[in-house]
PLY file of the C-alpha trace (Angstrom):
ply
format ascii 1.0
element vertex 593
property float x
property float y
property float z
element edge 592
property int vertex1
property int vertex2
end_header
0.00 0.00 0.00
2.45 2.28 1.20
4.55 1.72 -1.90
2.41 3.32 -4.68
3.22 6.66 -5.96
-0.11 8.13 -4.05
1.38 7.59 -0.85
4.86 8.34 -1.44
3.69 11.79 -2.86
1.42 12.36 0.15
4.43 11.44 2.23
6.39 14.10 0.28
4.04 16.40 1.08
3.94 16.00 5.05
7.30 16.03 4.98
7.41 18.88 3.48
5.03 20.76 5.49
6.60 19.81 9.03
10.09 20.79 7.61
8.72 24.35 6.21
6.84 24.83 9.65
10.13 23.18 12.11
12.65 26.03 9.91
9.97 28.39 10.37
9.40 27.68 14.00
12.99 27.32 15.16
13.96 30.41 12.95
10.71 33.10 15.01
12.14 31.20 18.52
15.18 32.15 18.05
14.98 35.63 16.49
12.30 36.63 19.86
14.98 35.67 22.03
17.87 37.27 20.30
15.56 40.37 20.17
15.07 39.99 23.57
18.32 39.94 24.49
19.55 42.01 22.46
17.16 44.52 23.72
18.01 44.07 27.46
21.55 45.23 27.18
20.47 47.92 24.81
18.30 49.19 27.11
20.89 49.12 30.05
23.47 51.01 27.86
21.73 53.60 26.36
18.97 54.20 28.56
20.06 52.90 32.37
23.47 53.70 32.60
23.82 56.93 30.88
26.27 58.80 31.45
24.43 61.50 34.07
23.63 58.04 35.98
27.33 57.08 36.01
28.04 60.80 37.07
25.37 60.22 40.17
27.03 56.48 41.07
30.37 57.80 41.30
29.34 60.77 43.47
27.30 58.15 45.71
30.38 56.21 45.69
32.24 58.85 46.68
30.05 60.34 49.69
30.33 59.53 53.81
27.71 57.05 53.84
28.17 55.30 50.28
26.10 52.42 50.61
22.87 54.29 51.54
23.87 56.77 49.04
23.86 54.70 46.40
20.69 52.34 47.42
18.95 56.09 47.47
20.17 56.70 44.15
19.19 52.83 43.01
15.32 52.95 44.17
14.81 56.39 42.57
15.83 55.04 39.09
13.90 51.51 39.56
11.37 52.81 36.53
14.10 53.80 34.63
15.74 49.74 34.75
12.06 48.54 34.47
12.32 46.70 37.92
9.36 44.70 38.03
8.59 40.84 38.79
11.07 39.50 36.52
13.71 42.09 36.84
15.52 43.12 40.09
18.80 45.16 40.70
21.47 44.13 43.42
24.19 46.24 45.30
27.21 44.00 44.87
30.78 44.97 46.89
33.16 45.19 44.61
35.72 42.59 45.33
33.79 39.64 46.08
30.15 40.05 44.48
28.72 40.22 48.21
25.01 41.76 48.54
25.05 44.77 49.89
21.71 45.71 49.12
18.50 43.78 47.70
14.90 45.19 47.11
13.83 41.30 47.17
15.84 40.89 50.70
18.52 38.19 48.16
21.40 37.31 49.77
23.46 36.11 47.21
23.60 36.32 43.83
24.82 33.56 41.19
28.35 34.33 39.73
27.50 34.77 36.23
29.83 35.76 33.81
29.18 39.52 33.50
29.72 39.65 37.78
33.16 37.96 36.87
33.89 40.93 34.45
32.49 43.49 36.37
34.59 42.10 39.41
37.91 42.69 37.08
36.91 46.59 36.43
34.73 46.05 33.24
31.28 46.79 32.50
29.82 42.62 32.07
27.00 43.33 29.39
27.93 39.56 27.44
24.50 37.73 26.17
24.49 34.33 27.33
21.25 33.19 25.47
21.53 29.85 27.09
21.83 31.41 30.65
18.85 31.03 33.34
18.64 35.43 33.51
19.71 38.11 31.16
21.57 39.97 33.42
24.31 43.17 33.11
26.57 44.27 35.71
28.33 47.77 36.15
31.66 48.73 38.40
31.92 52.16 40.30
35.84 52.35 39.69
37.33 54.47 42.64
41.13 54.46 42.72
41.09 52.06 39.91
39.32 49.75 40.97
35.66 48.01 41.72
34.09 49.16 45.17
30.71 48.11 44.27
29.35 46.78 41.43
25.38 47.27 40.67
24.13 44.15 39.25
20.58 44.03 37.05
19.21 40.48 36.54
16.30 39.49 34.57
15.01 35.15 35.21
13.24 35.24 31.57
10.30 34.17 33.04
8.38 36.97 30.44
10.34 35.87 27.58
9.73 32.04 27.91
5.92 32.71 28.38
6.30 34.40 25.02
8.22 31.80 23.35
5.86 28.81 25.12
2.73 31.02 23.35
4.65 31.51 20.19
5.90 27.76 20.22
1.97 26.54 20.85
0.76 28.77 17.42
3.36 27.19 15.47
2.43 23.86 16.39
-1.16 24.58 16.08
-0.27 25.98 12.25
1.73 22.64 11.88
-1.35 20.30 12.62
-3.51 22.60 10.43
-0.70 22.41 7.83
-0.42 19.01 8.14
-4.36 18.19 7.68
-4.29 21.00 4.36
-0.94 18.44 2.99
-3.04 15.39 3.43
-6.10 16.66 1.49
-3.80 18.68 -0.90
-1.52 15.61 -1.26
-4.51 13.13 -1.75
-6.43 15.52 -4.38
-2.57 15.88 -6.36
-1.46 12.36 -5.74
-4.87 11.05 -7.34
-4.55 13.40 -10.27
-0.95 11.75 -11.38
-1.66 8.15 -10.57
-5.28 7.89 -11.62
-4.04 8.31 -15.49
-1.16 5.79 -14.47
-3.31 3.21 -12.51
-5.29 3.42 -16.16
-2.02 2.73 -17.96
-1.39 -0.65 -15.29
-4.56 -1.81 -16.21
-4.60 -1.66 -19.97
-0.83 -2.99 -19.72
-2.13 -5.67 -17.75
-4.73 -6.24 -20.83
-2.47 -6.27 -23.55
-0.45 -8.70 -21.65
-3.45 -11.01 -21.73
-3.99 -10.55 -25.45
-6.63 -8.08 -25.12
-5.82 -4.79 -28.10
-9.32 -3.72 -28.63
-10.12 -0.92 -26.12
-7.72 2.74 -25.93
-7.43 4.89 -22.75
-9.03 7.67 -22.63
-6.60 10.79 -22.79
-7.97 13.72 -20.64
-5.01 15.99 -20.25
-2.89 17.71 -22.59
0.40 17.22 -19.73
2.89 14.76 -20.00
1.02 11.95 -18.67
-1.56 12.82 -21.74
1.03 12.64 -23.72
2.38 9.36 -22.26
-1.40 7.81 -22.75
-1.19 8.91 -26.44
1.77 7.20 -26.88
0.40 4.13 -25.07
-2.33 3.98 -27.31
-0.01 4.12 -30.14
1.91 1.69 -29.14
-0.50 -0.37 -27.83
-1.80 -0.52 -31.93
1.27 -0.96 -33.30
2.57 -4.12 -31.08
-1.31 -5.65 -31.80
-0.50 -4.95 -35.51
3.24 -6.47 -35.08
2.30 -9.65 -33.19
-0.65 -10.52 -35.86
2.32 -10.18 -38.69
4.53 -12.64 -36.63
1.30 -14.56 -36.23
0.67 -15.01 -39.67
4.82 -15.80 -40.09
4.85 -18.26 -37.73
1.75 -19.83 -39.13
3.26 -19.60 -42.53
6.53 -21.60 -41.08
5.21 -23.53 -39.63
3.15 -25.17 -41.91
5.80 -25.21 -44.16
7.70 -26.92 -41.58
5.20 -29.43 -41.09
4.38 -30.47 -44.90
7.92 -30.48 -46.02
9.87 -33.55 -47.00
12.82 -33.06 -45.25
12.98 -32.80 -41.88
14.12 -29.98 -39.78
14.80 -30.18 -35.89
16.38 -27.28 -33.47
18.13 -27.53 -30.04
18.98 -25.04 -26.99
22.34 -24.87 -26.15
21.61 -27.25 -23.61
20.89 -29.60 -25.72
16.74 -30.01 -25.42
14.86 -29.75 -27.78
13.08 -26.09 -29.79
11.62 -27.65 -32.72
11.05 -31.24 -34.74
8.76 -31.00 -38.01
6.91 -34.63 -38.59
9.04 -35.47 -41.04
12.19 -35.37 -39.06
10.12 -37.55 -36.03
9.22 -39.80 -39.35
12.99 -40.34 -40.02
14.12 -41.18 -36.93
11.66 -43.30 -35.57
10.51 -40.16 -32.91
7.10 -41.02 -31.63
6.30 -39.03 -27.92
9.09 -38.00 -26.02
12.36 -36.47 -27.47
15.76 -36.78 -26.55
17.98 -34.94 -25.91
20.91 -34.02 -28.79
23.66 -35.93 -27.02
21.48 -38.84 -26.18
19.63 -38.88 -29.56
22.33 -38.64 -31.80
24.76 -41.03 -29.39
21.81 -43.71 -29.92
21.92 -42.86 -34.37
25.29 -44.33 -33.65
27.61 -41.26 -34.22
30.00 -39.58 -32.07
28.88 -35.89 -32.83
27.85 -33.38 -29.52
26.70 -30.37 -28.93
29.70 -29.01 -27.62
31.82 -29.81 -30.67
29.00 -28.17 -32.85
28.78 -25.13 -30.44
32.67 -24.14 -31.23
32.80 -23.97 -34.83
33.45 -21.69 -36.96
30.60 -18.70 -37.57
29.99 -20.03 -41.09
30.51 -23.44 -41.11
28.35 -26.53 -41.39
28.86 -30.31 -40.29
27.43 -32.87 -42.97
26.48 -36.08 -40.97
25.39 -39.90 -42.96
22.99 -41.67 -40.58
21.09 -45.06 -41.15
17.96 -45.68 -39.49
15.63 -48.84 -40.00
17.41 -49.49 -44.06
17.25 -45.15 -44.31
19.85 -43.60 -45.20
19.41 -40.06 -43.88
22.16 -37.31 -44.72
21.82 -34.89 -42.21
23.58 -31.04 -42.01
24.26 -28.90 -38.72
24.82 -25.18 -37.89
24.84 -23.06 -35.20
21.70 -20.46 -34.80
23.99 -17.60 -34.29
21.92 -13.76 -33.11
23.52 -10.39 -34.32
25.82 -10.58 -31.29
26.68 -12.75 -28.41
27.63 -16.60 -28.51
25.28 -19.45 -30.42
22.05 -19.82 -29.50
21.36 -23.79 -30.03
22.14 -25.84 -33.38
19.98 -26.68 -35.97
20.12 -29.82 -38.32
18.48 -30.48 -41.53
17.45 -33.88 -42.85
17.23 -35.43 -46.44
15.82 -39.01 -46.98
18.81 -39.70 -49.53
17.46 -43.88 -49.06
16.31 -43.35 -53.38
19.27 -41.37 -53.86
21.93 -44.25 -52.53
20.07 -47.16 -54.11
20.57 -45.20 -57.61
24.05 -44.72 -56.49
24.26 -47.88 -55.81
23.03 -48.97 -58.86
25.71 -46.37 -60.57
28.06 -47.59 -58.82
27.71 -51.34 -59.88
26.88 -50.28 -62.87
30.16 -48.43 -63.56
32.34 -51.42 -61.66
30.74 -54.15 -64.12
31.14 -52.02 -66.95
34.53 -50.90 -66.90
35.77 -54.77 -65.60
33.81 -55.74 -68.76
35.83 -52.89 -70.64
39.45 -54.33 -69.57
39.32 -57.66 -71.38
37.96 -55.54 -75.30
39.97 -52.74 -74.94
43.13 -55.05 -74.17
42.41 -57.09 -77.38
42.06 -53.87 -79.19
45.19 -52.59 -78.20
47.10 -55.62 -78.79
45.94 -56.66 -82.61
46.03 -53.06 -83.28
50.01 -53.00 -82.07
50.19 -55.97 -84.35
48.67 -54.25 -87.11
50.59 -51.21 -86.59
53.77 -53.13 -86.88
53.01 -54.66 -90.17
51.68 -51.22 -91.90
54.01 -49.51 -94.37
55.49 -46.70 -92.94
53.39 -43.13 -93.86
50.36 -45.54 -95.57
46.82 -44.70 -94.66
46.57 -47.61 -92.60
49.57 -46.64 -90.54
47.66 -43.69 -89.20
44.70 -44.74 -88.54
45.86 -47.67 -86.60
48.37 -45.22 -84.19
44.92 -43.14 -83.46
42.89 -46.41 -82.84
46.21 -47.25 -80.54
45.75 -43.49 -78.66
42.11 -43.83 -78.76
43.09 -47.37 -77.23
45.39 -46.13 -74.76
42.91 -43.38 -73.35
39.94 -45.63 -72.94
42.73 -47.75 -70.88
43.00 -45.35 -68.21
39.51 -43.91 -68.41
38.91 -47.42 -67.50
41.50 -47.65 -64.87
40.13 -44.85 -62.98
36.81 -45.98 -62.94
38.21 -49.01 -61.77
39.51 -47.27 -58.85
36.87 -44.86 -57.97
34.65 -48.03 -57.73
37.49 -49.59 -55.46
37.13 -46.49 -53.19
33.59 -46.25 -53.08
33.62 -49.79 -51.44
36.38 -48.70 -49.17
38.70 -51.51 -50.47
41.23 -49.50 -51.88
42.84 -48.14 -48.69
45.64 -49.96 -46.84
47.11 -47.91 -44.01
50.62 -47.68 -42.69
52.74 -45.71 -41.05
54.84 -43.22 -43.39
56.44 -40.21 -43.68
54.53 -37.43 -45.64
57.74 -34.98 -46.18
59.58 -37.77 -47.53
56.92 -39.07 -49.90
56.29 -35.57 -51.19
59.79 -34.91 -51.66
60.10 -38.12 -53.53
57.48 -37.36 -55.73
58.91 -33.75 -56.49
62.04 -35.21 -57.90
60.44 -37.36 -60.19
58.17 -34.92 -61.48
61.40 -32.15 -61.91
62.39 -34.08 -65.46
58.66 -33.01 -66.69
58.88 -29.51 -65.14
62.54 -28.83 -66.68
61.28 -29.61 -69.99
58.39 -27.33 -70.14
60.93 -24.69 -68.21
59.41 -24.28 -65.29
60.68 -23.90 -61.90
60.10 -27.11 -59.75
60.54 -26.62 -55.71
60.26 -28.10 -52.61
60.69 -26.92 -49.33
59.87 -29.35 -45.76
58.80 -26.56 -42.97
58.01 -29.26 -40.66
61.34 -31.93 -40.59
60.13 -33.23 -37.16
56.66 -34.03 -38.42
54.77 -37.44 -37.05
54.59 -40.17 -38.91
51.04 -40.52 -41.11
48.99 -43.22 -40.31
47.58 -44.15 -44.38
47.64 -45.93 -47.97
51.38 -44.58 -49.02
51.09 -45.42 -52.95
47.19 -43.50 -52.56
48.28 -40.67 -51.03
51.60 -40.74 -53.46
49.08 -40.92 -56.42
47.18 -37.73 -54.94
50.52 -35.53 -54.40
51.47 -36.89 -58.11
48.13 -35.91 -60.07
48.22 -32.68 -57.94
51.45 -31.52 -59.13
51.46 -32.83 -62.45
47.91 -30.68 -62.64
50.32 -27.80 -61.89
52.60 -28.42 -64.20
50.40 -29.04 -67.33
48.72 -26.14 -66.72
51.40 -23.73 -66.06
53.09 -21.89 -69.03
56.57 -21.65 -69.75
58.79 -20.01 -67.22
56.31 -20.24 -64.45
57.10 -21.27 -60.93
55.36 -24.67 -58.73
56.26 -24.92 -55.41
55.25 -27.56 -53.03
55.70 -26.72 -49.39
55.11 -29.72 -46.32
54.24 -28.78 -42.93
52.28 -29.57 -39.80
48.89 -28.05 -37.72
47.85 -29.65 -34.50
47.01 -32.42 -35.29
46.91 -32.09 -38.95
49.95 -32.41 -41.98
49.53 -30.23 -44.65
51.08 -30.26 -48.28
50.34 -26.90 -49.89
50.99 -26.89 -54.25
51.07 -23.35 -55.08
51.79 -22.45 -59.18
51.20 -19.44 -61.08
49.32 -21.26 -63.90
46.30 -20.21 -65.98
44.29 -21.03 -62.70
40.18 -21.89 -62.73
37.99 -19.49 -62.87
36.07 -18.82 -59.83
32.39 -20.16 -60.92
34.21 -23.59 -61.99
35.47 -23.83 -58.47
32.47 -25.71 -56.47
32.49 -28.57 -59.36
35.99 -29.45 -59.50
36.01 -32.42 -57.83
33.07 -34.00 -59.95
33.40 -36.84 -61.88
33.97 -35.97 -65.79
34.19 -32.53 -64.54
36.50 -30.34 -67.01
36.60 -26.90 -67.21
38.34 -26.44 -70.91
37.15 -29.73 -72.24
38.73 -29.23 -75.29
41.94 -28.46 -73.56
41.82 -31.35 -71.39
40.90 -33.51 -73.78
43.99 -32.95 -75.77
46.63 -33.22 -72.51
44.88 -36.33 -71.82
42.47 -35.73 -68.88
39.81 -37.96 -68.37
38.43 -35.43 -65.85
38.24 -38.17 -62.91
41.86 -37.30 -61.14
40.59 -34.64 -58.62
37.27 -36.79 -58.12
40.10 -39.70 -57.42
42.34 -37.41 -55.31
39.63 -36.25 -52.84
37.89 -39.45 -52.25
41.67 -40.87 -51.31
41.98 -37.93 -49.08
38.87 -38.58 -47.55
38.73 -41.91 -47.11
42.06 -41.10 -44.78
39.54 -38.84 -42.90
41.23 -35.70 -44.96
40.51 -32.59 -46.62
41.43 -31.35 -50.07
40.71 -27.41 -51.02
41.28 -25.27 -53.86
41.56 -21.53 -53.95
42.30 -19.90 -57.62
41.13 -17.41 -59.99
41.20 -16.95 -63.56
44.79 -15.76 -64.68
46.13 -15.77 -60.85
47.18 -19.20 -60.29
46.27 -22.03 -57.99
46.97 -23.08 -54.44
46.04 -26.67 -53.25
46.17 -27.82 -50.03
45.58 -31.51 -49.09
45.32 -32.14 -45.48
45.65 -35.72 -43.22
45.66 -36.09 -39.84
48.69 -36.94 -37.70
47.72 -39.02 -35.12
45.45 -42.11 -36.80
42.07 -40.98 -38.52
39.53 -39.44 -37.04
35.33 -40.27 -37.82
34.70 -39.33 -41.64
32.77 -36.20 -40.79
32.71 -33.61 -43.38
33.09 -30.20 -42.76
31.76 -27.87 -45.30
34.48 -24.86 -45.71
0 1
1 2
2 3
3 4
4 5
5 6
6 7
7 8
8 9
9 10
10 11
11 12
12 13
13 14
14 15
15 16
16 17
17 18
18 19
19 20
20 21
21 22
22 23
23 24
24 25
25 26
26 27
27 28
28 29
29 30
30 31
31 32
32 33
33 34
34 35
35 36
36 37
37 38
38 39
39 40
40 41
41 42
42 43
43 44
44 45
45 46
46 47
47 48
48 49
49 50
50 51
51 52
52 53
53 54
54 55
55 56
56 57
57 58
58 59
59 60
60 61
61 62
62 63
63 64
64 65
65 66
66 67
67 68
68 69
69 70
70 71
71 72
72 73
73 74
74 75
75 76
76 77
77 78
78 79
79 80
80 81
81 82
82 83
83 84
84 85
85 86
86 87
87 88
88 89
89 90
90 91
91 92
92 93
93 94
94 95
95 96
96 97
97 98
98 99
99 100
100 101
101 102
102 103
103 104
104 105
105 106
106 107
107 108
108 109
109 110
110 111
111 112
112 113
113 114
114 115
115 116
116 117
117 118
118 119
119 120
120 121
121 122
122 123
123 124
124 125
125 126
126 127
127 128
128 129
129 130
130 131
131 132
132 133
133 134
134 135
135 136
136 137
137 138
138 139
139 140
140 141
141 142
142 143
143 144
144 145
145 146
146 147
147 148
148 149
149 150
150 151
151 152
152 153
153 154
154 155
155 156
156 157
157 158
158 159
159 160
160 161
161 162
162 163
163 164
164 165
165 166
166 167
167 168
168 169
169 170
170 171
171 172
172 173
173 174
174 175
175 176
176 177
177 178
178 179
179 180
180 181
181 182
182 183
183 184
184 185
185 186
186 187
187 188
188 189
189 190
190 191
191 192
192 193
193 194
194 195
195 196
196 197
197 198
198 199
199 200
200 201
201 202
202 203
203 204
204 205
205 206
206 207
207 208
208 209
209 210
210 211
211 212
212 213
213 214
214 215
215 216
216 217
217 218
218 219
219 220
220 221
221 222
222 223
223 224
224 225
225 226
226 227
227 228
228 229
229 230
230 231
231 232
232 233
233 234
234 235
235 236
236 237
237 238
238 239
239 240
240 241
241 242
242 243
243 244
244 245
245 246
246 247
247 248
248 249
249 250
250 251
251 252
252 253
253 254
254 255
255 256
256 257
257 258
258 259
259 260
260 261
261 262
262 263
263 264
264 265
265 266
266 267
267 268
268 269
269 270
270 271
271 272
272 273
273 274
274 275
275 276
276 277
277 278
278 279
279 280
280 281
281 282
282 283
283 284
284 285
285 286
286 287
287 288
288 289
289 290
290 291
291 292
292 293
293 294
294 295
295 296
296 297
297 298
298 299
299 300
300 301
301 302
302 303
303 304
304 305
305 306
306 307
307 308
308 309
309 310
310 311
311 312
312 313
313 314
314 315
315 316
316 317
317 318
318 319
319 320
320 321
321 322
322 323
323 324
324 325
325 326
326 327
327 328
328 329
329 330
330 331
331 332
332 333
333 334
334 335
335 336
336 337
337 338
338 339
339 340
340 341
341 342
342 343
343 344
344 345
345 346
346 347
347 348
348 349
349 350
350 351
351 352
352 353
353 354
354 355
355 356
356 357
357 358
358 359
359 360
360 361
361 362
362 363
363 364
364 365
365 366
366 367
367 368
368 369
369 370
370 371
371 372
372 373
373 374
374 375
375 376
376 377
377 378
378 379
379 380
380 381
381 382
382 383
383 384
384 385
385 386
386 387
387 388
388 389
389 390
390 391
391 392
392 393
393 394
394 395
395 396
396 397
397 398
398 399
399 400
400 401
401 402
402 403
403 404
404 405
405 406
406 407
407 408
408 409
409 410
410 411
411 412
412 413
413 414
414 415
415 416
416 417
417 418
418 419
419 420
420 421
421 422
422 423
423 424
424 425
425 426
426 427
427 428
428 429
429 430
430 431
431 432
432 433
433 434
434 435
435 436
436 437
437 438
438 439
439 440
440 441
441 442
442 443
443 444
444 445
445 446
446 447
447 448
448 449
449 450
450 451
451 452
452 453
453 454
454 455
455 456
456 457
457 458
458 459
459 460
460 461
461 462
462 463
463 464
464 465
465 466
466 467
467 468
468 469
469 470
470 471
471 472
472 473
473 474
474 475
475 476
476 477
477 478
478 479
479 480
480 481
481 482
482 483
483 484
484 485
485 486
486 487
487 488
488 489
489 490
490 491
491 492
492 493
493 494
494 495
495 496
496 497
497 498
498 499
499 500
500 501
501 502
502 503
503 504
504 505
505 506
506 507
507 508
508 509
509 510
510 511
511 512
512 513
513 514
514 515
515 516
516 517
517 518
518 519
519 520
520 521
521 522
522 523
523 524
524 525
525 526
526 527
527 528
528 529
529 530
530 531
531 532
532 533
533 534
534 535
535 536
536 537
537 538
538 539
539 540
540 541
541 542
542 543
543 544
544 545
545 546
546 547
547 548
548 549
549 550
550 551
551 552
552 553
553 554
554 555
555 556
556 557
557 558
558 559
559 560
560 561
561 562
562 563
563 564
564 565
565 566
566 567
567 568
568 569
569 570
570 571
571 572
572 573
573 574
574 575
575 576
576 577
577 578
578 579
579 580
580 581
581 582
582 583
583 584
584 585
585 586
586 587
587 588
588 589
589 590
590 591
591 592
């Protein structure tokens, strides 16, 4: 109760009011009894003690009888002291403040300050406003110093009646100021939280969904002008949250009649969101699991810590098989303008059609070129035979050496179909122990022959000479490093410069091939690695690319649990990097760069 703006104002009020009237108060107390004082000694200095009354002491002072001289002289001036009930005058003896003479029969008076002084030969006329009398005390000097000393004391009995009369108005005007700050206070207090008690209750609506009715705005102030804004905003955020209405309505029944599936987890790992198709996939029915938990029972190793940490614009691409699906699934971090990840998301294609027809590819390709080996052999040999026999510059001569190319080229084409099948059953690999530096020095020096004949510049340099052994396939990996750099040098002109540079990250050894060929242009980049993939057919054609060595070099690489990259541009060369790990081979996730 006491905590709402109507009382505290009130209270602000009150205080107010007793402050105003305890300043007031003290200030009129204080100035009475200053004037009071101050009026007292005036009145003994210029209107007792004059200097014809001084003139009249001394002679007093001075005569046979001095005492009754001077209490003669005393009574006749009692008007002029204004002797009454409260004020009385004392004959004092000069040395020792004795009473000579009293009109109240006193006989002693109290050692104030001012009988001190006048004792020493000085008139004693100090104000002691805290003192029980205003008193003032005079010395008749003879022979330099005080024979008597007449002493005027006044017990204040007048001035604290005043001040207890004075004191009782002011607190009367204080209670009456205090009941005009209550109703004042109420009648103010209402006025400014009536319009904000309003506001509370129309907030209070719109928290419950309720838009429809405005507040009524009956001042032109700032609190008008706060309900006018209220109002506003009160429309606007009922207009905003029906547009987010109708957007979340909109995704999510997109969400819900797509085919893939599409699920999203906190940070701690629970779960946001799971379309029906993604439940559908993975066998979901009523309760979900957590991300850990859930993927830990798809039978992979990924967490949500390990997804939290990477990189701002990077995504993990996942292969999971549930019930004879095959599900490939991709992650990323739901990242807000600032601050850290939010939770991960993960998207879900039924690839189960896509596979079989791989599959089927696959086979396909395997039977076919295995088919291919025995033909194309016969070819090749009766055409040797019948190139032999030919007359030298006849007809048949050349037409036989092109069926012999045209031989040769379906050979290999055949070969590496051979071995792309070999990979994509994962019996192609045979791991060992070996040293990378070594094996891409080796393969430097064998290539330098080709370089030096198209005058190129062929180098090598080993940054990392204390590197780990790599746990892999050495001739697979060899065949990588060879049909990267012999890439580089084929399409490098004359004069140009390859250099091949071995060193070590973490956990990870890296072979960089850097030359400052004709380079790819940038839109070719994303399908280089596909199968039959050329990007100057015509060009590769005639240096004898089948278009199937970078498609052979990165499912090598990855089947070591690698990573092969390309960066290049049109007329600015090409850097390749082709990256193992050290220490044995980690899960064959991909990570999207």
């Amino acid at each position: 109760m006491f905590k709402s703006i109507q009382w505290k104002v009130l209270t602000v009020f009150l205080l107010l009011v007793i402050s105003v009237m305890l300043a007031v108060g003290t200030f009129l107390l204080n100035s009475i009894s200053k004037y009071y004082h101050d009026e007292f000694r005036t009145q003994m200095e210029q209107t007792v003690f004059t200097a014809d009354f001084v003139g009249q002491l001394g002679t007093a002072a001075s005569s046979e009888n001095p005492k009754e001289a001077l209490r003669t002289l005393l009574d006749s001036f009692t008007g002029r002291m204004g002797i009454d009930s409260y004020r009385n005058f004392y004959l004092l003896r000069g040395w020792d403040a004795a009473v000579l003479y009293a009109p109240d029969g006193a006989q002693t008076v109290h050692a104030t300050g001012n009988v001190l002084t006048a004792i020493s030969g000085q008139v004693g006329s100090s104000v002691d406003r805290r003192g029980e009398v205003m008193d003032y005390a005079y010395p008749v000097i003879q022979n330099g110093q005080a024979t008597y000393i007449v002493y005027i004391s006044d017990s204040k009995e007048e001035l604290y009646g005043i001040l207890e009369n004075i004191f009782t108005i002011i607190l009367g005007g204080l209670l009456l100021g205090l009941v005009l700050a209550v109703l004042l206070g109420l009648i103010l207090s209402r006025t400014i939280t009536a319009p904000i008690v309003s506001l509370k209750k129309r907030a209070e609506k719109i928290a419950a969904g309720e838009f429809e009715s405005n507040i009524e705005v009956r001042y032109a102030d700032e609190i008008g002008q706060l309900t006018g804004s209220f109002n506003t905003m009160a429309s606007e955020l009922r207009r905003t949250l029906a547009d987010i209405a109708a957007e979340k309505s909109k995704v999510e029944t997109i969400l819900t009649y797509m085919a893939d599936g599409v699920m999203a987890f906190y940070r701690d790992g629970s779960v946001m969101h799971m379309n029906p198709a993604a439940r559908r996939m993975l066998c979901i029915k009523d309760e979900d699991e957590p991300f850990d938990e859930l993927f830990a029972r798809l039978g992979t190793s990924l967490t949500m810590n390990a997804l939290l940490y990477l990189e701002t614009d990077n995504t993990v691409e996942k292969h999971l098989t549930v019930n004879d699906t095959h599900i490939r699934a991709y992650f990323a971090k739901l990242t807000p303008d600032k601050g850290p990840a939010s939770g991960i998301v993960a998207v879900l294609q039924d690839i189960t059609e896509q596979q079989r027809l791989e599959e089927s590819r696959r086979e396909f390709v395997a039977n076919v070129s295995h088919e291919l080996r025995t033909p194309l052999t016969n070819v090749k040999s009766y055409s040797e035979t019948l190139l032999e026999a030919a007359e030298e510059g006849s007809m048949e001569k050349n037409f036989l050496g092109v069926v012999c190319s045209e031989a040769d080229r379906m050979t290999r084409l055949v070969r590496d179909l051979l071995m792309l099948s070999q990979l994509d059953y994962g019996n192609a690999i045979r791991k060992e122990p070996f040293s990378l530096p070594e094996l891409a020095g080796s393969v430097v020096e064998r290539l330098r022959l080709e370089a030096d004949k198209r005058r190129q510049t062929l180098s090598f340099q080993n940054s990392a000479p204390q590197m780990p052994p790599v746990n892999g396939d050495k001739d697979r990996i060899e065949q990588v490093l060879v049909n990267v750099v012999s890439n580089a040098i084929k399409y490098t002109p004359e004069h140009g410069c390859v250099h091949v540079e071995c060193m070590a990250r973490l956990t990870e050894a890296i072979v960089t091939v850097t030359d400052t060929g004709i380079g790819i242009p940038e839109a070719d980049l994303p399908r280089i690695f596909e199968r039959f993939y050329r990007v100057d057919k015509a060009r590769s054609r005639k240096m004898g690319g089948t278009g199937l060595g970078l498609a052979i070099a990165r499912e090598i690489v990855e089947a070591h649990g690698g990573r092969i990259t390309i960066k290049s541009g049109k007329g600015r060369g090409t850097t390749v990097r082709v990256l193992l790990p050290i220490y044995g081979t980690p899960e064959d996730a991909k990570t999207e760069e």
